[in-house]
LUMTINU-756448 format. One line per 3 residues: their letters; for each residue z, y, x of C-alpha. Coordinates in steps of 0.05 Angstrom, whole numbers, plus 5000, padded with zeros to 4 digits. Layout:
<recs>
A	Z:Y:X; ...
</recs>
This chain:
<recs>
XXX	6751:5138:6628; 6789:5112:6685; 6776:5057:6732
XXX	6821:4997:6760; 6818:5003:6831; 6821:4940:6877
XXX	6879:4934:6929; 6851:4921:6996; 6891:4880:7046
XXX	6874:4865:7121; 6839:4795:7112; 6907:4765:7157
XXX	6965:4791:7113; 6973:4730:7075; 6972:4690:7139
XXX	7018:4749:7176; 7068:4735:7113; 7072:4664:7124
XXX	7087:4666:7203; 7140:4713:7191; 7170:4673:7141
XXX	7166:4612:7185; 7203:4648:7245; 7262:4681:7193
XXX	7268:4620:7157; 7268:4577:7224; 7317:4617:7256
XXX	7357:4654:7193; 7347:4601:7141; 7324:4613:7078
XXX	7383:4636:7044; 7411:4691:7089; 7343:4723:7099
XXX	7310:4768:7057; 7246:4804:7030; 7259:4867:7065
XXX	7255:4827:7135; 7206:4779:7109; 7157:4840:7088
XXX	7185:4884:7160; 7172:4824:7200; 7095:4829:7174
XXX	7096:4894:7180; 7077:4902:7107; 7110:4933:7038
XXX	7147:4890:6990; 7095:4900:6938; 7040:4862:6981
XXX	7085:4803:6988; 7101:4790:6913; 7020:4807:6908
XXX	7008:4748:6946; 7069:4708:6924; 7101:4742:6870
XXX	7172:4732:6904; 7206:4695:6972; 7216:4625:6933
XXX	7148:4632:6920; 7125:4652:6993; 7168:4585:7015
XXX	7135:4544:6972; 7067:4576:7005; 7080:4557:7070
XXX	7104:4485:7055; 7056:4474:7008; 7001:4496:7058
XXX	7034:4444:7116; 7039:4386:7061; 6974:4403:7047
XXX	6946:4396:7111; 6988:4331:7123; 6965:4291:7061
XXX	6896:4316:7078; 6883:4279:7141; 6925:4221:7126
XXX	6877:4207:7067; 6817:4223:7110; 6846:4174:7169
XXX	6860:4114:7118; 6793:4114:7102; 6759:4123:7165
XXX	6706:4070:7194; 6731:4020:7238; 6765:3959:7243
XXX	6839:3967:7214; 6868:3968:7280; 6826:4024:7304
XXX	6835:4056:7232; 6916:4046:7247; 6908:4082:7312
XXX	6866:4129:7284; 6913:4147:7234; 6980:4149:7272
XXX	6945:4183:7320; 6908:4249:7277; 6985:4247:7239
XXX	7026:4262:7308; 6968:4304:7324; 6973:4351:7264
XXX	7053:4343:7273; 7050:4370:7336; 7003:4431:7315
XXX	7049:4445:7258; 7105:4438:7300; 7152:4496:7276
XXX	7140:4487:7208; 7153:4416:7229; 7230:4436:7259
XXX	7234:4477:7193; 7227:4415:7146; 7270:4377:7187
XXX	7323:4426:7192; 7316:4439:7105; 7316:4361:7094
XXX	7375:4339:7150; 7410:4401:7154; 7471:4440:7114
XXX	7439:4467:7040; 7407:4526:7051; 7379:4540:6970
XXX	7311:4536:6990; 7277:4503:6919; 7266:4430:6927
XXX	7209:4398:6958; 7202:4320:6961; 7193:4318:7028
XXX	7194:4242:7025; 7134:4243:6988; 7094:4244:7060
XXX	7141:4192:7088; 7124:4141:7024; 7054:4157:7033
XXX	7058:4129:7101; 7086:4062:7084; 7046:4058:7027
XXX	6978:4072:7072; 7004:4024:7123; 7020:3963:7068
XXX	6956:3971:7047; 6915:3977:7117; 6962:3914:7139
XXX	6944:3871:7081; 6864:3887:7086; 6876:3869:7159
XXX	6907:3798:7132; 6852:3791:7085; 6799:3803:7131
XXX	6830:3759:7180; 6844:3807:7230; 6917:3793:7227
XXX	6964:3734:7213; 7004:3721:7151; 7051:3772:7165
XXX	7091:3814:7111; 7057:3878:7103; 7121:3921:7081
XXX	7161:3894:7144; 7093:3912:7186; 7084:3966:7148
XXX	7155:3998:7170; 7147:3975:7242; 7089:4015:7244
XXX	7103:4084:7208; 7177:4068:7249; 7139:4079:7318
XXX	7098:4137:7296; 7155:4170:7258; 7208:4160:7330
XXX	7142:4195:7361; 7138:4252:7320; 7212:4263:7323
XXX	7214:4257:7397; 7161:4321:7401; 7219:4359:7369
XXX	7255:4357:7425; 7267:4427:7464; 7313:4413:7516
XXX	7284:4361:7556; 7209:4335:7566; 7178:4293:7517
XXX	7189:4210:7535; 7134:4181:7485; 7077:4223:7471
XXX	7004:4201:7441; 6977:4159:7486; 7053:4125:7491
XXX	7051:4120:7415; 6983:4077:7427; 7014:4030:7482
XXX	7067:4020:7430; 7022:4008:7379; 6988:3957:7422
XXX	7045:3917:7435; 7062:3913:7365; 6992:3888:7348
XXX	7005:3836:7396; 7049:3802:7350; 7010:3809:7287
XX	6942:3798:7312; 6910:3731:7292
</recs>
């Protein structure tokens, strides 16, 4: 009678996987690098990466999946935060530049897939997490008209204005060559000014 034995793994390879993916991919892209410096980069075999993720398309899909994760995550969880909505605004723009800035590599990465030269990476509708923005923001606007906390304004053309400030925010933290001009506390003064306008 035989028994199956269970394959033991160091409880950080999966994560070990994933950060060496993020550095070849960020600085290789995803086409020109491949398992054997994905798995040497680890400093693991190539059958413990298609363990974990059967293949590299699959590892990809891991560690954007993981980041979108993450992202969608606290966005919901900030929408419906206590508070009036322009704390819950704040609040949200805020905790999304905040996890931005945390993820930042993986952050470069998706910018440099979505903006940059095809690399064959699979497809990933990165503008998912964009829509969900304006969609969040139309909705926080309009309870903000309802309530009476803002004037008759037109909640898609707020709604841009506002994801428009956080998302020149986040994209300025990309920067690597010179120091950041608007950080969180300048996306809030912006913020503030723009409330000026719409407040009642």
């Amino acid at each position: 009678m035989t028994t199956s034995k269970t394959i033991e793994h160091p409880p950080n390879v999966r994560q070990r996987l994933l950060d060496a993916a993020l550095a070849l991919f960020s600085t290789k892209g995803y086409a020109a690098t491949s398992v054997r410096e994905l798995v040497e980069a680890a400093g693991v075999t190539k059958p413990v990466l298609y363990y974990y993720f059967k293949n590299k398309e699959g590892l990809y899909l891991a560690l954007m999946g993981d980041a979108l994760g993450d992202f969608f995550q606290v966005a919901e969880q900030a929408r419906t935060a206590p508070g009036s909505v322009t704390e819950r605004i704040c609040g949200y723009c805020t905790a999304l530049l905040d996890i931005f800035v945390e993820r930042l590599p993986v952050a470069r990465l998706i910018y440099a897939i979505f903006y940059g030269p095809p690399q064959g990476a699979p497809h990933i509708d990165f503008e998912a997490s964009f829509s969900t923005m304006l969609t969040h923001m139309e909705q926080l606007v309009s309870e903000g008209i309802n309530t009476g906390e803002f004037r008759q304004v037109s909640p898609p053309d707020a709604a841009w204005a506002i994801v428009a400030l956080l998302n020149t925010t986040m994209e300025e933290q990309l920067n690597q060559t010179r120091q950041v001009r608007v950080d969180r506390s300048g996306l809030l003064r912006l913020l503030a000014l723009l409330f000026e306008g719409i407040r009642k």
